[in-house]
N, C-alpha and C positions, 0 to 999 in steps of 0.2 A: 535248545535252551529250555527249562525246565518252566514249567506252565506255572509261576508262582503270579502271585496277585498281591497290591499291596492296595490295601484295603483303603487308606487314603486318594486313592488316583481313581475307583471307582468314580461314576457320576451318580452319588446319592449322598441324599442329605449329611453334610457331619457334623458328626458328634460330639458334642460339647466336652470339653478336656474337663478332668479334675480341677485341674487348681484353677480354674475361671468358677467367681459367684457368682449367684444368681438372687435374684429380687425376691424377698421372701413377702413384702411387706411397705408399703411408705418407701421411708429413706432406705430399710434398711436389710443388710445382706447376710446370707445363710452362708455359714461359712465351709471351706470347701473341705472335700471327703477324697480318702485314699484312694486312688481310683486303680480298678481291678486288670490287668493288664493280661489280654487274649489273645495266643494265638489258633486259630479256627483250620482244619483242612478236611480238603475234601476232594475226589477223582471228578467229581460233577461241577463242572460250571455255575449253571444254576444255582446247585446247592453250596459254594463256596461264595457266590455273592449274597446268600439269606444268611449264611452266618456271617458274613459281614457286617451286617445290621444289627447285630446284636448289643452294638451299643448306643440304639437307637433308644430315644428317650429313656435311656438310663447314665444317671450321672455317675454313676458306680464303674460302668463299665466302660474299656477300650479295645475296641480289635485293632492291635497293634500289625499283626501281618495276615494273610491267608498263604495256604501252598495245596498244591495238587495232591501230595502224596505224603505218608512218615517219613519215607527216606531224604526229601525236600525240607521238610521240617526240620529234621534233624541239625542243619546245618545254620538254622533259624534261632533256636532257641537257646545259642551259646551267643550269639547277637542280640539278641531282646527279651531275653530273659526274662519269659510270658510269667503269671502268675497259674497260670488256669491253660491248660493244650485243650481243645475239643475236637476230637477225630470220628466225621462221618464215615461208618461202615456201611454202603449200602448194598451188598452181597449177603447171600447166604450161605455163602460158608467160608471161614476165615481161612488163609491161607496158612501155610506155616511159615514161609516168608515174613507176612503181617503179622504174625505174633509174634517176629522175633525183634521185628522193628518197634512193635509196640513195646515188646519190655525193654527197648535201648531207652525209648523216645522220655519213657515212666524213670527211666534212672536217672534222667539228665531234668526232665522236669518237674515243679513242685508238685501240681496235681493234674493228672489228665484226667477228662471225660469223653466216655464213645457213644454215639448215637448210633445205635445198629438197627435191624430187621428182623423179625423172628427167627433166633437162631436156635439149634440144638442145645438142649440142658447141658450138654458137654462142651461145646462150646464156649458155653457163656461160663462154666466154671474154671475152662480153662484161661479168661480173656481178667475173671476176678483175680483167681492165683497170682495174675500180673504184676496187683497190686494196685489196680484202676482205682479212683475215687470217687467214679460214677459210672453208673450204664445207663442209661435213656433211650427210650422210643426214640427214631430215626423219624417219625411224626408229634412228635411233642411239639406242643405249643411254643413260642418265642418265648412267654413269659417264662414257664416250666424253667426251660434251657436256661433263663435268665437267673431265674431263683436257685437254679442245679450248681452254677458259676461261684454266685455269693456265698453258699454254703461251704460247698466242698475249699474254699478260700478262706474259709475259717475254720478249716478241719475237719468238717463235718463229711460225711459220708452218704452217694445217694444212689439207690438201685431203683428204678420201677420197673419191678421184674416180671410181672404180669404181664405188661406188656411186650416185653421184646422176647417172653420165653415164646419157641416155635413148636414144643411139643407137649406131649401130656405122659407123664412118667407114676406108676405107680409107684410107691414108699413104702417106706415101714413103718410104722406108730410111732409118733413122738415120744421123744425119753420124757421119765417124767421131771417135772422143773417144779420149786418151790413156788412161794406165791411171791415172793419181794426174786427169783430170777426170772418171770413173766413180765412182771414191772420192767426189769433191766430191757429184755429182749425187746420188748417193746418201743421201749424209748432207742434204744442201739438200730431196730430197723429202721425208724425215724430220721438216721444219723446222728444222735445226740452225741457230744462227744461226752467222755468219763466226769470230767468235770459237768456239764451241763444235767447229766442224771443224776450224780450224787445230790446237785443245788435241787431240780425238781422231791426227788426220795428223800430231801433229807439226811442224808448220809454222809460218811466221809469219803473221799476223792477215789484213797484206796481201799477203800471197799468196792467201790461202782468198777475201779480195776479188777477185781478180784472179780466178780460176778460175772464181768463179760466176758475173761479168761477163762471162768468154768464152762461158763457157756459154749465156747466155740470148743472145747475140748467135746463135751457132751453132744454138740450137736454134728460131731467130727469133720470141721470144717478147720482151714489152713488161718483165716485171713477175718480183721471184723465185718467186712461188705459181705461176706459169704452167708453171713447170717441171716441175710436182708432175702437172698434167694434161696437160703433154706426156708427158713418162715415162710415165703411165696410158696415153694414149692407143695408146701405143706398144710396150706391154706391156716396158716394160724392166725387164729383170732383175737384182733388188738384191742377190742373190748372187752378180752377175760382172758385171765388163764388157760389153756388148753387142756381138756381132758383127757386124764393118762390110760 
């Protein structure tokens, strides 16, 4: 039988549902919020019951199930229909098996996030191409994870690529970019989505489309997360323009 976990029959504390308020005040009550629906896997025990916690003091969040593996998963998320997959990788080196389960798992789900280990710059560009909507340290903090969840659930996009890259690759010089497509890239490695850069720039919606489109063309990458570990790899600097 397959080593699935249902996060509820755990013996740890649970998590307060969405639609239960809570006391903001006196009489009176905060009223209740969407609540983010997760499901978390992982090969490791251990680390399949700390992602279970992860809607520990957070009124946002619910781990709705855990499973052992993607191929377990799989059969999970046409039944509860997570908003948010998080799939711990804790190997270094992805199989091709696991990537193929990971692009099934991406097709059927709204948005996955992978926690990996320092993997190879090839690697991790082949795990982006997927179409992941996060990579994470396999060490990141709870909250990190917590906040990686909320976002990418609004669209938003999250790489911390410094950390999980496992090598050091020489480049070639950055193409050169305008000063309002620095601004862009900037905010896009942030995960801004087009609308939330246009409202910061001031610009219009389709513009902030345009910009990030030239971008990923110039910086010849497939995907917009790709951007976020070019820029890493590239050490570009988010406090200025990069010098061409």
């Amino acid at each position: 039988m397959p080593d699935l976990v249902n996060a509820s029959a755990l013996d740890l504390e649970p998590a307060r549902r969405a639609d239960e308020t809570r006391p903001s005040s006196g009489m009176t009550l905060a009223p209740a919020v969407a609540c983010i629906q997760v499901l978390a896997i992982s090969p490791q025990p251990l680390m399949r019951q700390g992602l279970s916690q992860l809607g520990r003091n957070s009124y946002s969040i619910e781990v709705v199930r855990t499973a052992a593996t993607v191929d377990d998963a799989l059969h999970l998320v046409a039944a509860n229909r997570p908003d948010v997959v998080v799939v711990d990788l804790p190997h270094r080196a992805v199989t091709v098996t696991e990537r193929d389960e990971l692009d099934q798992l991406i097709s059927r789900a709204l948005s996955v996030v992978v926690l990996a280990v320092p993997l190879p710059k090839v690697q991790i560009a082949q795990l982006l191409r997927l179409g992941l909507s996060g990579i994470l340290s396999r060490n990141a903090e709870l909250h990190d994870i917590q906040a990686a969840i909320s976002a990418v659930s609004h669209g938003s996009t999250v790489c911390n690529i410094d950390r999980v890259r496992g090598d050091v690759e020489m480049v070639p010089p950055l193409p050169r970019l305008t000063a309002r497509e620095s601004q862009v890239l900037r905010l896009a490695v942030l995960g801004r989505t087009n609308k939330e850069i246009a409202l910061e720039l001031h610009i219009g919606e389709t513009t902030a489309k345009f910009h990030v489109a030239n971008l990923i063309k110039k910086c010849g990458v497939t995907r917009r997360i790709e951007l976020a570990y070019w820029a890493g790899t590239r050490r570009f600097l988010l406090g200025g323009p990069p010098s061409s």
